[in-house]
C-alpha positions, 0 to 999 in steps of 0.5 A, a space after each residue: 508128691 507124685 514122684 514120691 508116690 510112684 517111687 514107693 509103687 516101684 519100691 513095694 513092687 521090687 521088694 515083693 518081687 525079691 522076697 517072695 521066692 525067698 519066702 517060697 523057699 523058707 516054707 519049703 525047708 520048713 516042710 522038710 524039717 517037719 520031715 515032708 521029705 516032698 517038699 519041692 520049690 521051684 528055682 528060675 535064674 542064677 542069682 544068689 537066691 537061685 544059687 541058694 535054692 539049687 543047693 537046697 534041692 541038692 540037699 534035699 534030693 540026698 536027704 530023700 535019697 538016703 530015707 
């Protein structure tokens, strides 16, 4: 029973560790379709989240160079 139990306190810390960046990073593009052209999220590593989140700023960087 306490492996259980310290398997499922590794497991949620390990899930909030994954999806939190991408939920930082679903706000961000919410804001800017809302046309908060400030819209920012920070991006730290080079997994495929942070490959995501780099083309993102790219993106959004020309969407506010063209306005």
């Amino acid at each position: 029973m306490g492996a259980s139990i310290l398997f499922s306190i590794v497991f949620i810390y390990f899930m909030i560790r994954f999806t939190k960046p991408l939920q930082q990073l679903v706000r961000s593009m919410n804001k800017l379709g809302d046309g908060d052209l400030q819209a920012y999220v920070e991006v730290n590593g080079d997994d495929e989240i942070a490959i995501v989140g780099k083309h993102y700023i790219s993106n959004a960087n020309a969407i506010t160079a063209v306005n």
